[in-house]
N, CA, C and O atoms as a GROMACS GRO file, in nm:
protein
  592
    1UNK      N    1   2.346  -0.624  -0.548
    1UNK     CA    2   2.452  -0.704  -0.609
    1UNK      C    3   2.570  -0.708  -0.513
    1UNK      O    4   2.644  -0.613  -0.487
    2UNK      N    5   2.580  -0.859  -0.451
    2UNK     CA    6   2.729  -0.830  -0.405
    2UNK      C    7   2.862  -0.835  -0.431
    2UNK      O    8   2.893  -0.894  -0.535
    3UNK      N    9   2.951  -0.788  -0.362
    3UNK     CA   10   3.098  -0.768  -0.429
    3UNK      C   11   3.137  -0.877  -0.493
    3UNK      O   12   3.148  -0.838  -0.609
    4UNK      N   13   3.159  -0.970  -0.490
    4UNK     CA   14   3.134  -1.112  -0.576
    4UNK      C   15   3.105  -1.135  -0.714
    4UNK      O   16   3.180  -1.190  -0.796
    5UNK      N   17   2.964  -1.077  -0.740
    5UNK     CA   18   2.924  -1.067  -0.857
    5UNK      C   19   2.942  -0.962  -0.933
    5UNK      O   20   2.909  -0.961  -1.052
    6UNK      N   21   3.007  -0.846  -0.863
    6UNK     CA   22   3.064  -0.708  -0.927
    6UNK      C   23   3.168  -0.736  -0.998
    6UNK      O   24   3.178  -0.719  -1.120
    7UNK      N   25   3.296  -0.805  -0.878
    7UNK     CA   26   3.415  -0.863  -0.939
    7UNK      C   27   3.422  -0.977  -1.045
    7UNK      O   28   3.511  -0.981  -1.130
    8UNK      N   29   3.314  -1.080  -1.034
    8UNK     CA   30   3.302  -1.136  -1.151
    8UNK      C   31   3.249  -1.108  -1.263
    8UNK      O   32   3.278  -1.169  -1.366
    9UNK      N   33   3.142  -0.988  -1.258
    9UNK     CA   34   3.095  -0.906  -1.423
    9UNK      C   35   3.231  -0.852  -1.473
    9UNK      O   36   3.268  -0.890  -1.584
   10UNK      N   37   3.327  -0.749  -1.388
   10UNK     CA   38   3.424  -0.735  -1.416
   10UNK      C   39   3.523  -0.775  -1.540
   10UNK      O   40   3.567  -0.726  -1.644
   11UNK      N   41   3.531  -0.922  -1.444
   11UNK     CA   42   3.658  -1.024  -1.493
   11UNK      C   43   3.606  -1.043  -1.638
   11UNK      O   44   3.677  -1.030  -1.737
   12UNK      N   45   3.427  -1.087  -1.639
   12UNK     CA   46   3.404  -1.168  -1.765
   12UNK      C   47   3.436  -1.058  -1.904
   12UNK      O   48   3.506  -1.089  -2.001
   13UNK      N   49   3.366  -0.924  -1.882
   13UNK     CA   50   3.420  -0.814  -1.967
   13UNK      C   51   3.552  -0.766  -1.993
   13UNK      O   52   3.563  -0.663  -2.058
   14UNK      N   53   3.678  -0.841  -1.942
   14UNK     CA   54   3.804  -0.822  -1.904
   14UNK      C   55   3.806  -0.660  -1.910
   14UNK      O   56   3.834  -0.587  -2.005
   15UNK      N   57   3.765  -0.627  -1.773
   15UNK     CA   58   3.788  -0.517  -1.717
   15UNK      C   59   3.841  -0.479  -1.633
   15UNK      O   60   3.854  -0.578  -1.562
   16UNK      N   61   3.900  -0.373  -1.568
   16UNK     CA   62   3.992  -0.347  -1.458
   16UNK      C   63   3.910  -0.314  -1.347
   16UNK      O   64   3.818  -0.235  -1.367
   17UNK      N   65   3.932  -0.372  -1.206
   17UNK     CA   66   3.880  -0.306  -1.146
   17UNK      C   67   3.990  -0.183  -1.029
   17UNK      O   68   4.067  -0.188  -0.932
   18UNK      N   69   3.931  -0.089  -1.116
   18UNK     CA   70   4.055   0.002  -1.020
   18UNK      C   71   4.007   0.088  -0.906
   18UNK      O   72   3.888   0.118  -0.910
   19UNK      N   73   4.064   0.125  -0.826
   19UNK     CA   74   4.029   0.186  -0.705
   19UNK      C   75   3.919   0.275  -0.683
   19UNK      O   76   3.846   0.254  -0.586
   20UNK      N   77   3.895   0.384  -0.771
   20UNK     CA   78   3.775   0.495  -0.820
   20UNK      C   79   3.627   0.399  -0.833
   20UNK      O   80   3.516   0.441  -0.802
   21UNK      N   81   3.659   0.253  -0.889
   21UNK     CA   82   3.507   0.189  -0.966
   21UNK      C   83   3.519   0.116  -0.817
   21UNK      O   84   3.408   0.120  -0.765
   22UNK      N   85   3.592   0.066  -0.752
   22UNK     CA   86   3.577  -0.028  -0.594
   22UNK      C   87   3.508   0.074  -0.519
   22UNK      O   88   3.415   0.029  -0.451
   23UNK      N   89   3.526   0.195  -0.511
   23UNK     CA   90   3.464   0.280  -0.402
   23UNK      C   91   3.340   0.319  -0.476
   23UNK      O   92   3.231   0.332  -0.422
   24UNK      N   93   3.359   0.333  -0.581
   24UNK     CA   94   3.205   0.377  -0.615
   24UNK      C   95   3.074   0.289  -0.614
   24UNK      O   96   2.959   0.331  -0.630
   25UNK      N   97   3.112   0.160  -0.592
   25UNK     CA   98   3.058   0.055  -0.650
   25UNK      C   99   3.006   0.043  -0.479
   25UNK      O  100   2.889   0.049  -0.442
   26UNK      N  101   3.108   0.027  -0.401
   26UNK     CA  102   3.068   0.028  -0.251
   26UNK      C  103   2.984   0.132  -0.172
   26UNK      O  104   2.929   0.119  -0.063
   27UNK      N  105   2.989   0.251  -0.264
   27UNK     CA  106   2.930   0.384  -0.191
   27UNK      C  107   2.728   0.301  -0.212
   27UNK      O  108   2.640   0.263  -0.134
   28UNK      N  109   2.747   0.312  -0.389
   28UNK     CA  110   2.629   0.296  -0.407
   28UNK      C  111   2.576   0.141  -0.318
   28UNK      O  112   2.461   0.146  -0.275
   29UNK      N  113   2.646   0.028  -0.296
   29UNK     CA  114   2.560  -0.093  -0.237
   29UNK      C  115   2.548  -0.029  -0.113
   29UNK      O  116   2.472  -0.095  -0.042
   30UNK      N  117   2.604   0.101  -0.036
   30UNK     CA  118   2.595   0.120   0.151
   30UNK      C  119   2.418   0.156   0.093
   30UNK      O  120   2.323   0.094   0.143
   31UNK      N  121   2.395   0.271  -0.027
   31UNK     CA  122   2.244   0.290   0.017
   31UNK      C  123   2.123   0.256  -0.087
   31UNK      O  124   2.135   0.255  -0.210
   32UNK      N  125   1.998   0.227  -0.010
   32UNK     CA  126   1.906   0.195  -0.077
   32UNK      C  127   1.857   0.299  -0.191
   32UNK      O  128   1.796   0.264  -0.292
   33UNK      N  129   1.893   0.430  -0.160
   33UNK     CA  130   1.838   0.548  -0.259
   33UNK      C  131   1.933   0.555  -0.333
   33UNK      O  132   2.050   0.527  -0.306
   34UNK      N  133   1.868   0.612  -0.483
   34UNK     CA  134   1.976   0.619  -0.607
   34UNK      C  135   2.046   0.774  -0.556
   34UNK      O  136   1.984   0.866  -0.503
   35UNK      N  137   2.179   0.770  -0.587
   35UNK     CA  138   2.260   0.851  -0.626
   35UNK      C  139   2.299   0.948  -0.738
   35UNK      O  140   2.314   0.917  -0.856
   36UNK      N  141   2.315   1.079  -0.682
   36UNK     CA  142   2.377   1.116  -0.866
   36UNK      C  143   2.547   1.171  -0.816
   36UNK      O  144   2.596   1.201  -0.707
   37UNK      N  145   2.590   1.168  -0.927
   37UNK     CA  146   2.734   1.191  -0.939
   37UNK      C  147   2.780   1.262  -0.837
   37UNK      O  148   2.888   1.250  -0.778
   38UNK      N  149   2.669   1.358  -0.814
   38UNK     CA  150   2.711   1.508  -0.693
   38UNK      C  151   2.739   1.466  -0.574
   38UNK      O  152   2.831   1.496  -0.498
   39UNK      N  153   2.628   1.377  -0.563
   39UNK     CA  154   2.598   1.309  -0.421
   39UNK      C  155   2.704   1.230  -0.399
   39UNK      O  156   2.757   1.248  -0.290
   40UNK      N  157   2.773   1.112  -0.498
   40UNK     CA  158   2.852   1.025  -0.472
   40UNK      C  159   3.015   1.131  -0.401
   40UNK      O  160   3.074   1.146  -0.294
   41UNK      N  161   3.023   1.178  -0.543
   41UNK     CA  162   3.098   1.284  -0.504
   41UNK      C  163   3.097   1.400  -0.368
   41UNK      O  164   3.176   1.489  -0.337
   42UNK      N  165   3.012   1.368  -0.329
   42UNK     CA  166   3.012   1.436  -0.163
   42UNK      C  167   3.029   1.358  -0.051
   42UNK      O  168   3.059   1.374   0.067
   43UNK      N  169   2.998   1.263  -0.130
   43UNK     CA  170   2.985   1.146   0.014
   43UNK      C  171   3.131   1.115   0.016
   43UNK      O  172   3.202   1.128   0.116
   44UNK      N  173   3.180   1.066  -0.127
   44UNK     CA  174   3.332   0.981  -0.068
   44UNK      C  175   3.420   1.106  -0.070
   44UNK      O  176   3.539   1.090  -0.095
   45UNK      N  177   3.374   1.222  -0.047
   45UNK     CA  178   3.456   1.385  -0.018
   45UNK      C  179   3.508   1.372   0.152
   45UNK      O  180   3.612   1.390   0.216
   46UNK      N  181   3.364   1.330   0.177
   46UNK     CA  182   3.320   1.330   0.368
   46UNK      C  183   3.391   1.267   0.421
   46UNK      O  184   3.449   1.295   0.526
   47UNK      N  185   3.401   1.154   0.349
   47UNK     CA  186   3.503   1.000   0.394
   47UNK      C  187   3.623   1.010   0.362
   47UNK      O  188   3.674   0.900   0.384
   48UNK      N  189   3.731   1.111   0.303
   48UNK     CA  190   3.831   1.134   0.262
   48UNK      C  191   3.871   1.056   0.126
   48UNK      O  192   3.978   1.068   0.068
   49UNK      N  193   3.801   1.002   0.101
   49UNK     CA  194   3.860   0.967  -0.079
   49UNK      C  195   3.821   1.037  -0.158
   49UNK      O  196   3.722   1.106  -0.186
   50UNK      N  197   3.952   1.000  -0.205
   50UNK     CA  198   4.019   1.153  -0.308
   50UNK      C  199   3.988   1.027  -0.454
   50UNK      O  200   4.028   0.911  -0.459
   51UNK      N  201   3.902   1.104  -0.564
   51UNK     CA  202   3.805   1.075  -0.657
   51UNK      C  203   3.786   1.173  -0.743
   51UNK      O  204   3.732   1.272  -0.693
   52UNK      N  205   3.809   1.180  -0.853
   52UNK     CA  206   3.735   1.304  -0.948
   52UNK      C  207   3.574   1.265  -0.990
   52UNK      O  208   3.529   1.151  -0.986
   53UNK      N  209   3.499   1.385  -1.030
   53UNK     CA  210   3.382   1.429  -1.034
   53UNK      C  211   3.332   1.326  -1.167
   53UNK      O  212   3.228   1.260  -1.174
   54UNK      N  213   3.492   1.341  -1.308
   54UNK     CA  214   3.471   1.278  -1.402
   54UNK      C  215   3.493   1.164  -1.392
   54UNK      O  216   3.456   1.114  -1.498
   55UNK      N  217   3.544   1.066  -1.306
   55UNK     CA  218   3.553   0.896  -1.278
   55UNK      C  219   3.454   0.881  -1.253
   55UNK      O  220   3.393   0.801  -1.323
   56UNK      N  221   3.386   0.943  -1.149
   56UNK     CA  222   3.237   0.879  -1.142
   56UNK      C  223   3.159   0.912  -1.235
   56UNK      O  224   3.091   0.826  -1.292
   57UNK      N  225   3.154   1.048  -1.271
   57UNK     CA  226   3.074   0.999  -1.422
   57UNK      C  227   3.050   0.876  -1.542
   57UNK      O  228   2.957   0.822  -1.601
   58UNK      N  229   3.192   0.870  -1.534
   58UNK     CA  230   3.261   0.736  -1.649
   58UNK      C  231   3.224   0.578  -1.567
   58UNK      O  232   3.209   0.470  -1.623
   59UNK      N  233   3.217   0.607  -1.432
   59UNK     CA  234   3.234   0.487  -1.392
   59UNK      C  235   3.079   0.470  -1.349
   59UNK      O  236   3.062   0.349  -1.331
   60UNK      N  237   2.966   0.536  -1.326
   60UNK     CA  238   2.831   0.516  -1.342
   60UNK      C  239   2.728   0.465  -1.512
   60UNK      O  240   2.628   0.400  -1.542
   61UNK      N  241   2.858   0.565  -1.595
   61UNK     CA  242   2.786   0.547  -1.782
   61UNK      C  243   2.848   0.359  -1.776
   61UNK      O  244   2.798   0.262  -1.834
   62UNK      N  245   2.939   0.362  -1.707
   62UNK     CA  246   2.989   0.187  -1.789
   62UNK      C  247   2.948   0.104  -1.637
   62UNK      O  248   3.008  -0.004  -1.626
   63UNK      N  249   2.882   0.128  -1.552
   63UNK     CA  250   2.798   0.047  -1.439
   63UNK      C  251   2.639   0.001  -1.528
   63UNK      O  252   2.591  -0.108  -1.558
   64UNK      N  253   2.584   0.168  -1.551
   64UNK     CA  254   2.488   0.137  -1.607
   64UNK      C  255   2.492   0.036  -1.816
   64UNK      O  256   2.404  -0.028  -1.873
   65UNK      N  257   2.583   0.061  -1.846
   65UNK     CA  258   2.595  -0.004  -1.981
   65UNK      C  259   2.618  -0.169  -1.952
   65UNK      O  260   2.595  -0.251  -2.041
   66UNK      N  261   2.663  -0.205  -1.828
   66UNK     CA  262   2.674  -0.292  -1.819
   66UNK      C  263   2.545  -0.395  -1.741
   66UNK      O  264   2.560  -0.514  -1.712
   67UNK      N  265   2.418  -0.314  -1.717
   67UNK     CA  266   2.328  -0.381  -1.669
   67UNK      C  267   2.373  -0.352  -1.486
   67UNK      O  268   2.273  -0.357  -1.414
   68UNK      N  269   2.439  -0.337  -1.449
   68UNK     CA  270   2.459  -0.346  -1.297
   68UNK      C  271   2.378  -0.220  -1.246
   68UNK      O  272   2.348  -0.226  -1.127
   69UNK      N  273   2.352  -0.148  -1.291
   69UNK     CA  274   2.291  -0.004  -1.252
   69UNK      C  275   2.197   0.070  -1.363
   69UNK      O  276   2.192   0.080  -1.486
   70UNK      N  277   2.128   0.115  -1.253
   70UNK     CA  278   2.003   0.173  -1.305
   70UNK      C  279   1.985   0.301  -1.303
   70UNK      O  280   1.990   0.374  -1.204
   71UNK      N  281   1.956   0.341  -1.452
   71UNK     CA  282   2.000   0.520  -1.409
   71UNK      C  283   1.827   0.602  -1.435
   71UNK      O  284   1.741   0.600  -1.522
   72UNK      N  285   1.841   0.645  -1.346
   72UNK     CA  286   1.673   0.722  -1.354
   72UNK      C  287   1.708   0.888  -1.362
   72UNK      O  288   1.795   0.943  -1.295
   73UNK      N  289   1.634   0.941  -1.442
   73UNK     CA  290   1.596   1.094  -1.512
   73UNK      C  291   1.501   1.092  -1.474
   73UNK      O  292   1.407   1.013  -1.488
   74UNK      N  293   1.527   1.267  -1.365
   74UNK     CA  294   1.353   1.297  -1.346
   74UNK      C  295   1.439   1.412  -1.391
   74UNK      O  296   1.524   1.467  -1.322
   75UNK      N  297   1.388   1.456  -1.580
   75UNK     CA  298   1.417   1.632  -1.601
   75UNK      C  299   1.612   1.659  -1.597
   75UNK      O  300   1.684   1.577  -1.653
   76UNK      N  301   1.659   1.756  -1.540
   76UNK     CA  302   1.784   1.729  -1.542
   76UNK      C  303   1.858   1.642  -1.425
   76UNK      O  304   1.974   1.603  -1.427
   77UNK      N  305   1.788   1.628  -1.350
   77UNK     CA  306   1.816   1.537  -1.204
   77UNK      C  307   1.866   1.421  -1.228
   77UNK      O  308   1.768   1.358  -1.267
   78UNK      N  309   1.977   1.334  -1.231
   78UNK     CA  310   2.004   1.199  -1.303
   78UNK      C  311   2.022   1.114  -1.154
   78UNK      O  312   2.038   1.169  -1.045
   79UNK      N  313   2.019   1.057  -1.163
   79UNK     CA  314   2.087   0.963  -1.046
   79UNK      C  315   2.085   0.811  -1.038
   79UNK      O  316   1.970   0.778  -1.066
   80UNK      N  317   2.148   0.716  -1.015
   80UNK     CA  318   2.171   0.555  -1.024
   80UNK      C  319   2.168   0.514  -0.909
   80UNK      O  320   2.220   0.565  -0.810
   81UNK      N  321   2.099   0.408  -0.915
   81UNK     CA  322   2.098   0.269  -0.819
   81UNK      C  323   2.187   0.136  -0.871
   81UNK      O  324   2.193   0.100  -0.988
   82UNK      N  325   2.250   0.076  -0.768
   82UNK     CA  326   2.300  -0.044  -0.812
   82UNK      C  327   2.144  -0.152  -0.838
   82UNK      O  328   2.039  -0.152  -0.772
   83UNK      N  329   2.182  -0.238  -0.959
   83UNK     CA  330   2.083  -0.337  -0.957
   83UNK      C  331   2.069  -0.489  -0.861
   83UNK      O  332   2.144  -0.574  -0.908
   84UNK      N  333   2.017  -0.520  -0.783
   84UNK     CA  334   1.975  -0.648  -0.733
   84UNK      C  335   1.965  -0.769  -0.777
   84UNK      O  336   2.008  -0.858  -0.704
   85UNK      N  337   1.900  -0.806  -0.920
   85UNK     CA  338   1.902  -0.873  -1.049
   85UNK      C  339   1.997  -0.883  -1.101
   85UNK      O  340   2.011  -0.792  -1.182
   86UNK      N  341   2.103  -0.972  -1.096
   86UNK     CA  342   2.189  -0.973  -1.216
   86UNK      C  343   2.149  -1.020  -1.335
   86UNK      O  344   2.228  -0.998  -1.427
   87UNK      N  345   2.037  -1.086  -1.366
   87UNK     CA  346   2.041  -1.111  -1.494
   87UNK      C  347   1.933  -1.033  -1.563
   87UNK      O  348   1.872  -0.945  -1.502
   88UNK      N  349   1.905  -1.067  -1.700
   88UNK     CA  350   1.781  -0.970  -1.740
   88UNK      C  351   1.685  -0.935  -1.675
   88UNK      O  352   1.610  -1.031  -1.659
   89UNK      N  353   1.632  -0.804  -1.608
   89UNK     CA  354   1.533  -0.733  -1.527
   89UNK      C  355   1.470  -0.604  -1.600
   89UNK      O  356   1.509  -0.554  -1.705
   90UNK      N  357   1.346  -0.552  -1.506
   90UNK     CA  358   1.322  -0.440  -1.552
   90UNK      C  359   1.330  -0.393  -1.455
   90UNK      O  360   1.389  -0.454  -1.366
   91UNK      N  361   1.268  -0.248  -1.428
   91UNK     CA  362   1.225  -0.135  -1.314
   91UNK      C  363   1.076  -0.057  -1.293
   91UNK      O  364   1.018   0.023  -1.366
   92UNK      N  365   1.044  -0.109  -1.174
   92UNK     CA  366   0.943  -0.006  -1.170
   92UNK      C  367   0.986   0.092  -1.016
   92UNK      O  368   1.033   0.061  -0.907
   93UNK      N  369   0.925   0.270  -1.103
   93UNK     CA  370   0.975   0.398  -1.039
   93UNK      C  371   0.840   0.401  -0.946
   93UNK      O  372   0.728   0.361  -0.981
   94UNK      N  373   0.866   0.441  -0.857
   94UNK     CA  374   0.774   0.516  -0.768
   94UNK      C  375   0.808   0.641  -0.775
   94UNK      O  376   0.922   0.677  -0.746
   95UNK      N  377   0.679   0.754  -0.828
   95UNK     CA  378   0.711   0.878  -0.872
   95UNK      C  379   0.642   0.988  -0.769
   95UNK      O  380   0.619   1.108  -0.780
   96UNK      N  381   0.619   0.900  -0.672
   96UNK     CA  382   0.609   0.973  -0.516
   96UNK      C  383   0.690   0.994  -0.423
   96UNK      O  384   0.704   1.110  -0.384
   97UNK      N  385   0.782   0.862  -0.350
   97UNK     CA  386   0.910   0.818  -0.314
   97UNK      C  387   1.036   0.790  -0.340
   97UNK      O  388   1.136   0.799  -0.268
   98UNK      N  389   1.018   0.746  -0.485
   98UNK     CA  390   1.131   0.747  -0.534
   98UNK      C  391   1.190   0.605  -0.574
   98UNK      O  392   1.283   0.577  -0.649
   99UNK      N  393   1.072   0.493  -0.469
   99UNK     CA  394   1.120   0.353  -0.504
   99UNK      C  395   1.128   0.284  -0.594
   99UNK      O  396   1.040   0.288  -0.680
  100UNK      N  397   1.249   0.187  -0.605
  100UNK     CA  398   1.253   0.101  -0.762
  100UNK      C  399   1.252  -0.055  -0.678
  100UNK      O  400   1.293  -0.102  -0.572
  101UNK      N  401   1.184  -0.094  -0.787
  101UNK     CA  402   1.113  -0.238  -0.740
  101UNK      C  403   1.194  -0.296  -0.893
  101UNK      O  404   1.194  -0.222  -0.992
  102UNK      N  405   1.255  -0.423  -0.897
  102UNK     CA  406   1.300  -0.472  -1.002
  102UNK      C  407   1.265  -0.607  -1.015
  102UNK      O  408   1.295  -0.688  -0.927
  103UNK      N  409   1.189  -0.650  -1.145
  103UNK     CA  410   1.115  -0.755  -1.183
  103UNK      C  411   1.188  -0.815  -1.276
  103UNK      O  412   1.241  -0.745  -1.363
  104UNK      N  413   1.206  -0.963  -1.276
  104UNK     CA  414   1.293  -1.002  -1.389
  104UNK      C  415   1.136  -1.129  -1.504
  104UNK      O  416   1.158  -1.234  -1.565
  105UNK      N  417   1.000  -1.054  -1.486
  105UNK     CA  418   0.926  -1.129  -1.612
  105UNK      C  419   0.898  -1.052  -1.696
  105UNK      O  420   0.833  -0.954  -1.661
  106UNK      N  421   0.943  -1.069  -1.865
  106UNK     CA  422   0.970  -1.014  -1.935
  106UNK      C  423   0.883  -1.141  -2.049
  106UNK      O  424   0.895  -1.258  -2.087
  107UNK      N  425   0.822  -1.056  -2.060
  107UNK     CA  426   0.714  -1.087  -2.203
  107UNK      C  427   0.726  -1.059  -2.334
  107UNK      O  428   0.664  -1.097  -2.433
  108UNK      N  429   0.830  -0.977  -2.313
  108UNK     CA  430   0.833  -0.912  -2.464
  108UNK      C  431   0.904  -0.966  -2.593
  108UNK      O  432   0.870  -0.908  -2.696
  109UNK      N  433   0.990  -1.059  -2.605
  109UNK     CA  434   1.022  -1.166  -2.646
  109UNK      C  435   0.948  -1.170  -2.766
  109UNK      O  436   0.995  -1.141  -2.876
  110UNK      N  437   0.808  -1.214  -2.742
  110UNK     CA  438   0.712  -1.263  -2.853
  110UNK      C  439   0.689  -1.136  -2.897
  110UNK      O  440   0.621  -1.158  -2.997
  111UNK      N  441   0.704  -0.993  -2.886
  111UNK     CA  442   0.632  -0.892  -2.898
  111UNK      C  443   0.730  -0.856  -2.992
  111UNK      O  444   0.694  -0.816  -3.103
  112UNK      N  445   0.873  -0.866  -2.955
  112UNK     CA  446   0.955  -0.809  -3.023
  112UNK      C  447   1.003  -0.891  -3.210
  112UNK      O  448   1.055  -0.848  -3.313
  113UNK      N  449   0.942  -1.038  -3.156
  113UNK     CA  450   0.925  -1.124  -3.304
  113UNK      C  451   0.824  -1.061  -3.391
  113UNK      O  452   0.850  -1.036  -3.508
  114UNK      N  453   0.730  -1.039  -3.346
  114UNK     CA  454   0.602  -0.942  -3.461
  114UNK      C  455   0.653  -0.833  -3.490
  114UNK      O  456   0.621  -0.796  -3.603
  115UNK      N  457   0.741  -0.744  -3.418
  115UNK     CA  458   0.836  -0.660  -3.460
  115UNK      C  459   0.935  -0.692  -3.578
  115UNK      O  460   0.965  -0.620  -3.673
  116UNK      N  461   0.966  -0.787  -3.554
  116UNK     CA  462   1.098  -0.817  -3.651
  116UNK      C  463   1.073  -0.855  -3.808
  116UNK      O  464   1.138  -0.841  -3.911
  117UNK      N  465   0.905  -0.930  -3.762
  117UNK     CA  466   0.870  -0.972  -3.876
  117UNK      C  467   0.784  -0.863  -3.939
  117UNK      O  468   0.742  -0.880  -4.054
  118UNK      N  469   0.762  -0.778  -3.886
  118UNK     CA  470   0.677  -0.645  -3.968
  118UNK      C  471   0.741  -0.575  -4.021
  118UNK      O  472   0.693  -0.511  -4.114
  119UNK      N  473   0.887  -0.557  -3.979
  119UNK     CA  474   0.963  -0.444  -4.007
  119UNK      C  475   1.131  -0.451  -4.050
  119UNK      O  476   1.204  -0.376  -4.114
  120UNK      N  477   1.147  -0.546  -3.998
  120UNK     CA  478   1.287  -0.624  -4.059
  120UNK      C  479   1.380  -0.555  -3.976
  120UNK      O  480   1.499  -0.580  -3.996
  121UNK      N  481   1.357  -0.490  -3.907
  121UNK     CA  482   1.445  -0.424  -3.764
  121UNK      C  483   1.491  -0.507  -3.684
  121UNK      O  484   1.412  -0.573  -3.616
  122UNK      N  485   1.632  -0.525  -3.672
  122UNK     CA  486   1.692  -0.668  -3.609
  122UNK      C  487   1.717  -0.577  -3.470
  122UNK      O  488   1.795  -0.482  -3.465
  123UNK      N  489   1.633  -0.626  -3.359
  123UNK     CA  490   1.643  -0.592  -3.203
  123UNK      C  491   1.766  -0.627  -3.118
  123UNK      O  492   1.779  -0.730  -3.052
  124UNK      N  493   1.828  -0.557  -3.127
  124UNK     CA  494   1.978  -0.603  -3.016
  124UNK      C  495   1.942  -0.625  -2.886
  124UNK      O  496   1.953  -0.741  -2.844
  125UNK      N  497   1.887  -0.512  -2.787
  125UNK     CA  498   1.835  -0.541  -2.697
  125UNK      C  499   1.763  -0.412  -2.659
  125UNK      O  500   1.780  -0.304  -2.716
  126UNK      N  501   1.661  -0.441  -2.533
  126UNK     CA  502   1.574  -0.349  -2.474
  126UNK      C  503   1.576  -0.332  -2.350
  126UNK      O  504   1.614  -0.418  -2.271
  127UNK      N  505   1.525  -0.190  -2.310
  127UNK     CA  506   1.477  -0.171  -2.186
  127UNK      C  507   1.326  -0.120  -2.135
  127UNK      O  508   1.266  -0.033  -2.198
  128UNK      N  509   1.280  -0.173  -2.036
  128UNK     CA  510   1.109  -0.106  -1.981
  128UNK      C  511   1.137  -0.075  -1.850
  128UNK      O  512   1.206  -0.131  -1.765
  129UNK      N  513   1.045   0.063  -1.849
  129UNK     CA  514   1.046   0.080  -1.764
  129UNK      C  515   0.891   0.122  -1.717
  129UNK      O  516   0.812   0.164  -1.801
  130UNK      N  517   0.845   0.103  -1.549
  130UNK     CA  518   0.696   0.165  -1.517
  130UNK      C  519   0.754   0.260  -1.461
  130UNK      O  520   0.874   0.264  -1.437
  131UNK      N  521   0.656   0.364  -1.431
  131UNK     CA  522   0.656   0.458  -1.358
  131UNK      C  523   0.498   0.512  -1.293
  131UNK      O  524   0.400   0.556  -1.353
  132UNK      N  525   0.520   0.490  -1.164
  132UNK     CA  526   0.358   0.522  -1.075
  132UNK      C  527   0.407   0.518  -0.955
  132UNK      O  528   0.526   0.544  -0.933
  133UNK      N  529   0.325   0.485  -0.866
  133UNK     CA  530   0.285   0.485  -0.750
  133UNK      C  531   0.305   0.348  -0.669
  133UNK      O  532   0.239   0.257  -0.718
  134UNK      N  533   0.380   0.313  -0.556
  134UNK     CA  534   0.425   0.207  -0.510
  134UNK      C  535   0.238   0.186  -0.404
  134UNK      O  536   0.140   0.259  -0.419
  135UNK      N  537   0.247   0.096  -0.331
  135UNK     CA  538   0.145   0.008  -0.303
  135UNK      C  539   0.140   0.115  -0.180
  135UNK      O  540   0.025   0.156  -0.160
  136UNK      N  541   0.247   0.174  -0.085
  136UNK     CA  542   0.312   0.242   0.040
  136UNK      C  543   0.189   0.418  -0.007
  136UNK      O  544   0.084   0.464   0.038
  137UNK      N  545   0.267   0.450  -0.092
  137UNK     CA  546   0.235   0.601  -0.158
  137UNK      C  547   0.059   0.575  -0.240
  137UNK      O  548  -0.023   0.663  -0.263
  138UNK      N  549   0.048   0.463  -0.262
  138UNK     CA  550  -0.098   0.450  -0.340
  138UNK      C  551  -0.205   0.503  -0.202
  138UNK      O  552  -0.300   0.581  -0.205
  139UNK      N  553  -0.140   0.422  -0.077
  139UNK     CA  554  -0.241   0.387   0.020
  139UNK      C  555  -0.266   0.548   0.069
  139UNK      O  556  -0.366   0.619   0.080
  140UNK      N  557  -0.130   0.566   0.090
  140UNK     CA  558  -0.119   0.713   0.181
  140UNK      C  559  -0.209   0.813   0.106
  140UNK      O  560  -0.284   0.860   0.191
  141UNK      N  561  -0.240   0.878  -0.037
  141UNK     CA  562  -0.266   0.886  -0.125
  141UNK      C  563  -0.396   0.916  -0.107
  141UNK      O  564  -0.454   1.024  -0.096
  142UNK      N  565  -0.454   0.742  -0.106
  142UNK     CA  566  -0.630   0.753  -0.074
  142UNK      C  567  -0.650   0.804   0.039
  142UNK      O  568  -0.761   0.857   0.048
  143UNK      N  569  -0.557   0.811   0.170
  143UNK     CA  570  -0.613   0.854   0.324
  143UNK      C  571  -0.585   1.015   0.307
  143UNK      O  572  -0.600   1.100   0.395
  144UNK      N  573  -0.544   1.037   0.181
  144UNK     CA  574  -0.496   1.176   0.220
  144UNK      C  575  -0.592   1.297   0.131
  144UNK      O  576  -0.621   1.415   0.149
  145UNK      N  577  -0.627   1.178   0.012
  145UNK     CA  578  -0.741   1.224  -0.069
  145UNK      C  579  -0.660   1.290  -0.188
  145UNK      O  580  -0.715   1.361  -0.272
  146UNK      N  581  -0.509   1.258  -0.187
  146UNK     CA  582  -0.439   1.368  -0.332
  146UNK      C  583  -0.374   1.241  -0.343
  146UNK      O  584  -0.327   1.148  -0.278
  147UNK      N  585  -0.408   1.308  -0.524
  147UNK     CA  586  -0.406   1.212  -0.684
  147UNK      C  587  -0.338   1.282  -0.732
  147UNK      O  588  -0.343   1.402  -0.705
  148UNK      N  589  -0.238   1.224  -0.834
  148UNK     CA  590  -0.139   1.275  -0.953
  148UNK      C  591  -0.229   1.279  -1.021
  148UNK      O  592  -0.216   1.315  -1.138
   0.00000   0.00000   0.00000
């Protein structure tokens, strides 16, 4: 996502963008690997911005609430990626590497109407996620002869 479309999700949520969410927002687009709070927090330590531990907390929970970021749990390990997709997407984990691949075809639509009509549960919205083995880690995998 570039700065562009950060500053305009922003604006449309009439939100502030203040100095703590500009650097954090920039730390995470410098890298391809997700981040967790610790990490962010070490990195813009290195670089001399001065940041609390709890802004980035706050400012990753309302990245990810807002669709811009993707927060992955492996156990207590948390960590976020900025999203690529701005509009409705999913994620698939690579649980070898670590890679997220983000797909925006979403089927579930019709799935979630047989839902509604079985159960009268009015769906606000959803998330899916895969989790396996990227095409990279599948291959290596078979040459190496070890299976999850």
């Amino acid at each position: 996502m570039n700065q562009e479309l950060f500053r305009k999700a922003f604006k449309e949520k009439k939100l502030r963008i203040s100095h703590p969410r500009l650097l954090i927002y920039k730390e995470l687009s410098q890298t391809q690997t997700p981040l967790s709070a610790q990490e962010l927090y070490q990195s813009l330590t290195k670089k001399q911005r001065r940041i609390g531990l709890t802004s980035i907390y706050r400012c990753l929970n309302l990245l990810e609430s807002m669709g811009m970021a993707f927060k992955i749990s492996d156990g207590s390990n948390v960590r976020y990626k900025l999203c690529e997709l701005e509009n409705h997407h999913h994620h698939m984990v690579c649980k070898n590497c670590g890679k997220i691949l983000e797909f925006d075809l979403c089927e579930i639509q019709s799935w979630s109407e047989k839902i509604i009509e079985s159960t009268g549960f009015q769906i606000t919205e959803h998330h899916l996620e895969f989790y396996g083995f990227c095409k990279e880690c599948r291959l290596l995998m078979e040459e190496t002869g070890s299976e999850d």
